[in-house]
NUGUTI-409236 format. One record per residue (C-alpha): x, y, z; residue number from 1; residue in one letter. Coordinates in Angstrom, 1 decimal. Layout:
// NUGUTI-409236
<atom px="X" py="Y" pz="Z" n="NUM" res="A"/>
...
This chain:
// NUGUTI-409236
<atom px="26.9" py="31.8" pz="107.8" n="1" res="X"/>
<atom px="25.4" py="34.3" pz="110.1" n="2" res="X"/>
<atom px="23.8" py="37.8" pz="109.6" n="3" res="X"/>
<atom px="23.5" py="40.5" pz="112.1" n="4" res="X"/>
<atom px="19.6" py="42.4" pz="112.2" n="5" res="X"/>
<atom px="18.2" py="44.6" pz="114.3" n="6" res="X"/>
<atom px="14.6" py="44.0" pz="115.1" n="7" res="X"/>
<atom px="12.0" py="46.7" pz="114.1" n="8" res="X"/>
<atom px="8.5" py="45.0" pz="115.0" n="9" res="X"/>
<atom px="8.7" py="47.3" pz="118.4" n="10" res="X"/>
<atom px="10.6" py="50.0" pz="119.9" n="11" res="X"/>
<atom px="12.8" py="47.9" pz="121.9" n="12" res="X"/>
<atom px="15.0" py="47.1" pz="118.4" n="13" res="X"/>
<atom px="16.6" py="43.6" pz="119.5" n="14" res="X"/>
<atom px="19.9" py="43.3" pz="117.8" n="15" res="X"/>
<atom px="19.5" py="40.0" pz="116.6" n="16" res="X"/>
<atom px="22.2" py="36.6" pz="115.2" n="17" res="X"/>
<atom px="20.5" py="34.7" pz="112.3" n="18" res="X"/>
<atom px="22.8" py="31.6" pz="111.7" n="19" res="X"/>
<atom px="22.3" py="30.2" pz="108.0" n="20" res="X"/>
<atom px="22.9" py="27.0" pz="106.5" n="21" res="X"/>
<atom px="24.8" py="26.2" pz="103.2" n="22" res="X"/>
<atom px="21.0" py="25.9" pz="101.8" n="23" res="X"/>
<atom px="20.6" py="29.7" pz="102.7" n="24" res="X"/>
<atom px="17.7" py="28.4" pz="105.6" n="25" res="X"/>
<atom px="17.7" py="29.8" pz="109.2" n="26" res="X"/>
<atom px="18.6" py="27.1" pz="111.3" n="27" res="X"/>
<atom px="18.4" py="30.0" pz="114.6" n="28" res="X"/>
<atom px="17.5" py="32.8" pz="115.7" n="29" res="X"/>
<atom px="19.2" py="34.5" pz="118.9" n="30" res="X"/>
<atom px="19.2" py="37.8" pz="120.6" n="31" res="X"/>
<atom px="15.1" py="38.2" pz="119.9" n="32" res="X"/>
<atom px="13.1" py="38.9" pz="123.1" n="33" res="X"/>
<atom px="9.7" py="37.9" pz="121.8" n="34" res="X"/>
<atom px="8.5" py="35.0" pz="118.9" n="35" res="X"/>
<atom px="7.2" py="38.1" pz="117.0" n="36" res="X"/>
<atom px="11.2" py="39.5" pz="116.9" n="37" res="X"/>
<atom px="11.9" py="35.5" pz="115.9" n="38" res="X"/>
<atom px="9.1" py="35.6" pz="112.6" n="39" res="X"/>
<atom px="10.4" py="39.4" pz="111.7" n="40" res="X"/>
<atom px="14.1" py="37.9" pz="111.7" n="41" res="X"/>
<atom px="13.6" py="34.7" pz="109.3" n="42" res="X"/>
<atom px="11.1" py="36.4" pz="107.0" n="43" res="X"/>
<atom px="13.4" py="39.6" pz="106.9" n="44" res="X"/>
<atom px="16.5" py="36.8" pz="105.7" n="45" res="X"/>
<atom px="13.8" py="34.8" pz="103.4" n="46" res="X"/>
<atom px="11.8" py="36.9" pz="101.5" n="47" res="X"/>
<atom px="11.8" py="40.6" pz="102.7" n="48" res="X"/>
<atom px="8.8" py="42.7" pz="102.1" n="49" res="X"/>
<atom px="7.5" py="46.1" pz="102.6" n="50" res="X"/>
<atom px="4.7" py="48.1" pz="102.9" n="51" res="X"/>
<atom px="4.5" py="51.2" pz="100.3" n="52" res="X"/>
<atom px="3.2" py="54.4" pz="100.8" n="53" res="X"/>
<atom px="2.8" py="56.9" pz="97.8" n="54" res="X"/>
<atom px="0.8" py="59.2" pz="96.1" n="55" res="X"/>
<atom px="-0.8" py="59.5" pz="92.8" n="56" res="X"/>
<atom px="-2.1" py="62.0" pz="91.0" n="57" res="X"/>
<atom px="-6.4" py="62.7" pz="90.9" n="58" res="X"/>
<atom px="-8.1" py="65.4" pz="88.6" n="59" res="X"/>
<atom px="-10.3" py="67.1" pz="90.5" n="60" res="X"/>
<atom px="-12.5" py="69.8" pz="88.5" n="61" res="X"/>
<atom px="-9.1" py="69.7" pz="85.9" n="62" res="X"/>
<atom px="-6.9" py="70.3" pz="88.8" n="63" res="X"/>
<atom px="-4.2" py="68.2" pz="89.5" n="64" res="X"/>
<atom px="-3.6" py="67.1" pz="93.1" n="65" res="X"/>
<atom px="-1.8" py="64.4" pz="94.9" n="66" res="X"/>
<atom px="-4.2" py="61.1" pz="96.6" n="67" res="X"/>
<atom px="-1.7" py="59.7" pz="99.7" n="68" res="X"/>
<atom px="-2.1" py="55.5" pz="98.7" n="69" res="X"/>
<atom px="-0.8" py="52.4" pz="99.8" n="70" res="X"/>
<atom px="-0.6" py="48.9" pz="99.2" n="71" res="X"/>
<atom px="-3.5" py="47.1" pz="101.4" n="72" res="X"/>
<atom px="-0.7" py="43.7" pz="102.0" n="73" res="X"/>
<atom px="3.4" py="44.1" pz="102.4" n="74" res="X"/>
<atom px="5.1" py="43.4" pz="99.1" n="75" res="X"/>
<atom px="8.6" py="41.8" pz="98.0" n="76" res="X"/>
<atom px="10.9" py="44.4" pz="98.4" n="77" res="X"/>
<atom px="12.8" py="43.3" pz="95.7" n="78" res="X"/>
<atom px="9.5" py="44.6" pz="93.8" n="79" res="X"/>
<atom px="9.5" py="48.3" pz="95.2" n="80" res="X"/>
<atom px="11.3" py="50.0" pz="91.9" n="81" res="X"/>
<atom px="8.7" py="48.3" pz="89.7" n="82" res="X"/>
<atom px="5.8" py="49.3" pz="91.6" n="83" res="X"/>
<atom px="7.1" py="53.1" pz="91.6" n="84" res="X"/>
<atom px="7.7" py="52.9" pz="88.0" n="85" res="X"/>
<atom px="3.3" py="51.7" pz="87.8" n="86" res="X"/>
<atom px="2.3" py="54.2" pz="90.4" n="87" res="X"/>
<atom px="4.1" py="56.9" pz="88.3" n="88" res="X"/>
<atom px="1.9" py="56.4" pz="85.2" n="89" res="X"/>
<atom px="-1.5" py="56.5" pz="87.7" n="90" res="X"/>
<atom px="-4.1" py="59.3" pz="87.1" n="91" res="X"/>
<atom px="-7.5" py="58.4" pz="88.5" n="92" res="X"/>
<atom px="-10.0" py="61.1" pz="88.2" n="93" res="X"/>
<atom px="-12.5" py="62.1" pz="91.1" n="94" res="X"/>
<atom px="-13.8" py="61.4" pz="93.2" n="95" res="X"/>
<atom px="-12.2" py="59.0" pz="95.1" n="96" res="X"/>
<atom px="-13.0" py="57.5" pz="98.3" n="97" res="X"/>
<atom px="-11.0" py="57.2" pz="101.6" n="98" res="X"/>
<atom px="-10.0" py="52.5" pz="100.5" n="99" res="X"/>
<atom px="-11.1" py="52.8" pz="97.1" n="100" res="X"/>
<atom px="-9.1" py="50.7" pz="95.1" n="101" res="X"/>
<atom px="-6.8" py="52.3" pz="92.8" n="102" res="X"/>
<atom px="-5.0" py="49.3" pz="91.5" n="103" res="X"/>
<atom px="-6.2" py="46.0" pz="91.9" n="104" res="X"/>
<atom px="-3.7" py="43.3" pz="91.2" n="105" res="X"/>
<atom px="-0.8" py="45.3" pz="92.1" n="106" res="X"/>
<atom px="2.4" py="43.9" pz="91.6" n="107" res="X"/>
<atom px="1.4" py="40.7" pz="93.0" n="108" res="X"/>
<atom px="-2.4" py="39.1" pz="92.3" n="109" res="X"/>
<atom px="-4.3" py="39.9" pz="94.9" n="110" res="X"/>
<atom px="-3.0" py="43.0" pz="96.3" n="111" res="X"/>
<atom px="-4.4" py="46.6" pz="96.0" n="112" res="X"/>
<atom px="-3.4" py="49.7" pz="95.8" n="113" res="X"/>
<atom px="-5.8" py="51.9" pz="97.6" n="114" res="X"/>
<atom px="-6.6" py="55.3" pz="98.0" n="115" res="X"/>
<atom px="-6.4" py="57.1" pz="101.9" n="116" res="X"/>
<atom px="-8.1" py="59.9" pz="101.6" n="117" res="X"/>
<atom px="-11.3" py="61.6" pz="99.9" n="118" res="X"/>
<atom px="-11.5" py="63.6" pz="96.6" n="119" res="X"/>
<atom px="-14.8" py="65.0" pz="95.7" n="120" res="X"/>
């Protein structure tokens, strides 16, 4: 089996062949221009992940306002709709710090969700 992929790791965007076997295992990779486009293509067909970006919401002095966060490791991206269902239900109150974690353990053990930017 083979699956067509265009590379995103750099501007360039490689339209890449990943042949399969029967085991669902990349036996090759063609098309790539770089071992970096190579790693992106079998982890993309393997085990996708992603990196989220999101806000949740801070009181500050009983004012509600949005804190951009994100996840400080890619997670599976079969895990996205349950993380957005946990951020959802976040409310930290200030202040909050530019990498202050918001979440530890999120979604997986040992990934954050932390905070980019300040809330005094």
């Amino acid at each position: 089996m083979t699956k067509e992929l265009t590379c995103v790791v750099c501007p360039a965007g490689c339209p890449m062949t990943v042949t399969l076997d029967e085991n669902g295992n990349v036996v090759s990779v063609t098309g790539n221009t770089c071992a970096r486009g190579k790693k992106y293509a079998e982890s993309e067909i393997t085990h996708p992940v992603r990196t989220l970006t999101s806000t949740v919401t801070v009181m500050v002095n009983g004012v509600k306002q949005m804190c951009p966060v994100r996840v400080d490791k890619p997670i599976p991206k079969e895990t996205m709709f349950d993380a957005m269902k946990i951020i959802r239900g976040i409310k930290v109150d200030a202040p909050v710090k530019t990498g202050d974690i918001i979440c530890a353990d999120f979604i997986e053990e040992g990934t954050s969700l932390i905070a980019c930017k300040d809330f005094e």
